[in-house]
N, C-alpha and C positions, 0 to 999 in steps of 0.2 A: 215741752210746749211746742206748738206746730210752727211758731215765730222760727225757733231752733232751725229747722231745715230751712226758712229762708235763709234764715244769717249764715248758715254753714254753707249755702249754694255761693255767696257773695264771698265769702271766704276763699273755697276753693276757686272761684275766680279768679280772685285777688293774687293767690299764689301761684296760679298758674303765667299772672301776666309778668307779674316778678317775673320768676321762671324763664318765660319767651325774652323780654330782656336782655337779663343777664347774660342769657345761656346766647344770644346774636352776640352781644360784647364781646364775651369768650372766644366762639368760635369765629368769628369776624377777626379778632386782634390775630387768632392763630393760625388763621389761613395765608392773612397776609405776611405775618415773619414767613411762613413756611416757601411762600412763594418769593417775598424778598431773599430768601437766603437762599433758596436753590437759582435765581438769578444774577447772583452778585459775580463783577468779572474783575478779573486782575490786572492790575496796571502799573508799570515801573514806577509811576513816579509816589505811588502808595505811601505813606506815614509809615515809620519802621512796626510790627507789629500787625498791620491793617492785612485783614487776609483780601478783603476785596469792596468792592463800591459800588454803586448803580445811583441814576439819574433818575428822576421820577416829578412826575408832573400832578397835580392835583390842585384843583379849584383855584385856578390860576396864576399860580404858584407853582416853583420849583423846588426839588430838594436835593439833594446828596447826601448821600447815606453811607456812610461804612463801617465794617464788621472786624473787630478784634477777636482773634480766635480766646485767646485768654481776656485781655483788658488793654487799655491803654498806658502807657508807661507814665503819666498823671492823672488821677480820678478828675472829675466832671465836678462842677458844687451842685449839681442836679441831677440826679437820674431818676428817670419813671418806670418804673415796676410792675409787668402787667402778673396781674397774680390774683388780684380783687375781681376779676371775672370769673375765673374760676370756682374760689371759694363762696359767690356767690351765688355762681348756676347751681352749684353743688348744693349749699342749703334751701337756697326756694325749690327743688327738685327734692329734696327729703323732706321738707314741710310739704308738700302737695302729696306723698308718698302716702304718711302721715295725716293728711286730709281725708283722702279718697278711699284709700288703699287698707288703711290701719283704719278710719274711722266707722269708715263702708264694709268693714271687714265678710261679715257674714255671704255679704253681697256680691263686689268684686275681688275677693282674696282669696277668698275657701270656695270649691266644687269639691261638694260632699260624694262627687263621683268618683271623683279624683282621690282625696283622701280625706277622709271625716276626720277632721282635729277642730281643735275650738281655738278660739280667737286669736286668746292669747299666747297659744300654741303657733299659732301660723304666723301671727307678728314676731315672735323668737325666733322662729327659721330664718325669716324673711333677713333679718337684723344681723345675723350668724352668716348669714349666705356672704351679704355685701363684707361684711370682716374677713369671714375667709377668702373671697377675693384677691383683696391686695395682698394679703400674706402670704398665700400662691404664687402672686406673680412675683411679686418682691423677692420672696425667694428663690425662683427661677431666676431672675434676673442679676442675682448677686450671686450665684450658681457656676461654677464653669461653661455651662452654657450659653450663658449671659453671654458672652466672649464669641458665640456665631449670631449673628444677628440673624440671619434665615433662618437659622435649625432653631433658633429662640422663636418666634414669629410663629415655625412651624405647632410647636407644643404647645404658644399659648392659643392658639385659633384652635386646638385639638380642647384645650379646657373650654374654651367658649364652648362648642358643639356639645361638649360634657353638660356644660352649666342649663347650654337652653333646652337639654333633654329631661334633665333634673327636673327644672323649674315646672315643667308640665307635669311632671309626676305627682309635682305638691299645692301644685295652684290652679286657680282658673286658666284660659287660654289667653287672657285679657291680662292679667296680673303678670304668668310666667315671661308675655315679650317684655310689660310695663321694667319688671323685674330683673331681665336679661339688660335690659339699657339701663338702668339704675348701677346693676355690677358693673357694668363696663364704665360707666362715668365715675362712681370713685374710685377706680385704678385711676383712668385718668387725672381726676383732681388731685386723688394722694400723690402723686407725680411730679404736680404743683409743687404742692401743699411740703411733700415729704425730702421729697429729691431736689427738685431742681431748683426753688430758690433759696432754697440750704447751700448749694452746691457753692451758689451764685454769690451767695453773700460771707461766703468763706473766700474766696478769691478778692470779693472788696473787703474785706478786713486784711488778707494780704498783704494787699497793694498798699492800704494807709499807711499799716504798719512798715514797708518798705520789703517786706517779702517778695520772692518770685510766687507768683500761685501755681498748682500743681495742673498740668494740664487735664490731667484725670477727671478733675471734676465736670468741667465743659464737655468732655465727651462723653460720660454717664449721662450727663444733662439733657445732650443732645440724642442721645438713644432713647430715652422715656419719649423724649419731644413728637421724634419717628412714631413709635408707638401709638402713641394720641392722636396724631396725625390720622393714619391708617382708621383710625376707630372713630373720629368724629360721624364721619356717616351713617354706620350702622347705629352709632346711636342717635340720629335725626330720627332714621326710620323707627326706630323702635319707641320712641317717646310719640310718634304720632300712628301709630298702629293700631290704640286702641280706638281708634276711629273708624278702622275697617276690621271688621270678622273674617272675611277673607283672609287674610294675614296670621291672624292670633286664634280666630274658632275651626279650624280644622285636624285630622287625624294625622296631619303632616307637619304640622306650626313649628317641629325642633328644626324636622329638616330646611324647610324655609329657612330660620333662624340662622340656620347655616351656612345656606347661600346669599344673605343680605350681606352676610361679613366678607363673602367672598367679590359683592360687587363693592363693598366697600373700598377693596384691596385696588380691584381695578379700572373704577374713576379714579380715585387717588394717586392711581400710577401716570394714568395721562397729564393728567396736573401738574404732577412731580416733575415728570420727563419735558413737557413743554415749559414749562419756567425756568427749566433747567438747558431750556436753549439745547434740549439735545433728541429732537424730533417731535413728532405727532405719532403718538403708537396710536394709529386707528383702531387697531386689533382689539384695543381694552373695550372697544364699546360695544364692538362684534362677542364680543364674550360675554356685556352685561348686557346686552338683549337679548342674549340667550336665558341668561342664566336667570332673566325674569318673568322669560317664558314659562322657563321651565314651574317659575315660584305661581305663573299664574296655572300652570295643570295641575300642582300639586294639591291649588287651593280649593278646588273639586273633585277631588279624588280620597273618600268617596265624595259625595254629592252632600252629605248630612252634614251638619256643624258639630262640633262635639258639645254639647247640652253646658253653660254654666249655673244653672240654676235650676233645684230639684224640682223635675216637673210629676214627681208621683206624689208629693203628699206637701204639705204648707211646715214649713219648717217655725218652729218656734219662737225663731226670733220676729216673725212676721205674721204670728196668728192672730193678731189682736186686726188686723185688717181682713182677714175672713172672719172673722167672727161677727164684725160689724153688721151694724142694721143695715146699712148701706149697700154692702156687698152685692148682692142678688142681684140692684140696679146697675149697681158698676160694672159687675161684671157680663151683663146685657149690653151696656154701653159700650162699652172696651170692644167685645166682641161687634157690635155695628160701626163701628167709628176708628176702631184701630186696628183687626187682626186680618186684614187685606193686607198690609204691609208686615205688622208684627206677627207672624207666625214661621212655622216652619219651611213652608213653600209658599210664601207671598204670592196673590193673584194679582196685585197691583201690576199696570204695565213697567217695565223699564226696573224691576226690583226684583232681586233672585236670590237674593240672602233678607234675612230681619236687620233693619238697621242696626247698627254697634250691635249684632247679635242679640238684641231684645226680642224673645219671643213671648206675647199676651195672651196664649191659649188656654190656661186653664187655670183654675185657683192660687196655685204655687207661686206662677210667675205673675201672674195679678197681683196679688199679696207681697212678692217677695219684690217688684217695682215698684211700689205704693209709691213712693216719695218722687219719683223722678217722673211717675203718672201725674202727681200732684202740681210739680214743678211746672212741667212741660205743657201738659190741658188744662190744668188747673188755674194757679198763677200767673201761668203765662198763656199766649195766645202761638206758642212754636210746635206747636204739635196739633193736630195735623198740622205738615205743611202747606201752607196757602191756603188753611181750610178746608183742603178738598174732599171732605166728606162729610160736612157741612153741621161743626158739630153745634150744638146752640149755647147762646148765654145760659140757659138753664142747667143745661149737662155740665156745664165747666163747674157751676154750684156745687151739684154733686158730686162731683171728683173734691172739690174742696169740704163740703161736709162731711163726706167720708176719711180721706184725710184727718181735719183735722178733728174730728168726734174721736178718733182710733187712738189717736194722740194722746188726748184730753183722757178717755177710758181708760188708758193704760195709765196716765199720769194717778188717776184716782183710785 
């Protein structure tokens, strides 16, 4: 029923605001350890045990804080766990995966240019990919390798560049970045999730117990920590990517992928080093404005987007919207009302790409948008923006009759 695409548009809302949430929780709670702990300084008169302390002021309020490399030599009757932001960005980020991505499959998953498999083929990869991730890195990491922290850093940014080359090989341009931040965030979570408060909560059993704890575990801990650290950003950008084609629909989108990790590296480093009260490397940002330069020549070079959606013939799972009686008009409409901006070279002023890469030119992608036409002019009044091409209450009907007659047909 044509209800369906509403409720599932509210849906994916829904999990996306979880998602935005959670995922500021997380990365908010981990910014700030990371900046508290590269700030903490040492002082004589320290509690035996205390590696170091800082003064901190917030909402008018003071606080003192200090850092036990291991634990303290009496547990607390309270401690707070941050750990629940984590496995929470993590699931509303697989449920919206799961929404969009798995639901929408034909749509935003599979580019039959790229590689014709079916659905449930490309959700298996998809599923496979994120698993062999962690099992990669975790094994590198427990690796003799594990043991140089640079020459580790250096092989796992060599698998990222692997991964986001892959990804484009089997996905849309839209899915492959969605996809490359998806791997990257459960390393991170399983990090969480696997290591580090494993690590943590063997040292407080420990302690109860009157054990020494092993130092080993805290500094495993603290190396994943680094890890996720360094990667938070590239995956900011990559969960909001799918927003610009620029980014994710060009002939260059792994290389990019590439360079996002590497400006990730070096915002990250100025951060680190000024908290760390051990200068201002101006240089990191002289390097990320280059180095986004460069992402912005890549991302016309060439000038075409590379195609998500088959524009030679109306693909099956969408031919029940060209078939329709409706069609003929819609696709007269669409054409006066949307393909100044929706097309391959926009004539609209100030528009040089199709928005999110949606091109409206001919049967295919007519057909193979039907739902998000529906959504967007239909349902709703967001498309055109500000109306400017002045579509009528009547035309919006027929985006909606069409729609949901296509629906109803196929239902029958």
């Amino acid at each position: 029923m044509y209800e369906y695409a509403i409720a599932w548009e509210w849906l994916a809302f829904a999990a996306r605001w979880f998602h935005v949430v959670t995922a500021i929780a997380w990365i908010g709670s981990s910014f700030y350890f990371i900046a508290l702990d590269l700030g903490l300084v040492k002082r004589p008169h320290l509690p035996p045990g205390a590696y170091g302390e800082e003064w901190q002021v917030h909402g008018g309020g003071f606080y003192h804080i200090q850092k036990y490399l291991v634990a303290p030599a009496q547990m607390p009757e309270h401690l707070t766990w941050f750990k629940y932001e984590s496995y929470f960005t993590w699931i509303s980020g697989f449920l919206m995966l799961c929404i969009v991505y798995y639901g929408g499959a034909d749509l935003f998953l599979i580019d039959r240019h790229v590689l014709d498999i079916s659905a449930p083929v490309a959700i298996l990869i998809s599923l496979a990919s994120l698993a062999f991730g962690w099992v990669v890195y975790d094994l590198l990491c427990r690796s003799p390798l594990g043991r140089n922290t640079w020459g580790l850093m250096a092989v796992l940014y060599a698998v990222l560049v692997f991964m986001a080359w892959g990804y484009t090989q089997l996905f849309t341009g839209r899915a492959a970045f969605l996809h490359l931040g998806a791997f990257t965030a459960t390393i991170m979570s399983a990090n969480v999730f696997m290591i580090i408060i494993p690590n943590q909560k063997i040292v407080v059993a420990d302690l109860i117990a009157g054990r020494t704890p092993d130092p080993k575990y805290g500094q495993v801990a603290k190396q994943r920590s680094l890890h996720n650290n360094y990667l938070t950003l590239p995956v900011i950008f990559f969960m909001l990517s799918n927003h610009y084609p620029l980014a994710f629909g060009t002939a260059f989108n792994w290389v990019i992928a590439a360079l996002v990790f590497l400006m990730g590296v070096t915002i990250r480093h100025w951060f680190n080093t000024t908290h760390a009260r051990k200068g201002r490397p101006t240089w990191t940002w002289i390097v990320t404005v280059i180095l986004f330069m460069l992402i912005m020549w890549l991302s016309t070079v060439p000038k075409q987007l590379t195609g998500e959606t088959d524009t030679a013939a109306v693909t099956p799972a969408f031919q029940q919207f060209a078939d329709n009686p409706h069609f003929p008009a819609v696709k007269q409409l669409v054409s006066t009302r949307c393909s100044m901006c929706h097309a391959a070279e926009p004539v609209y002023e100030g528009v040089v790409r199709p928005p999110k890469g949606v091109a409206l030119e001919n049967d295919a992608e007519i057909a193979a948008h039907a739902r998000e036409i529906y959504i967007q002019a239909g349902r709703s009044h967001a498309m055109p923006p500000g109306n400017v091409t002045d579509i009528t209450p009547d035309e919006r009907r027929l985006l909606i009759a069409w729609f949901e007659s296509a629906v109803e047909g196929k239902k029958q």
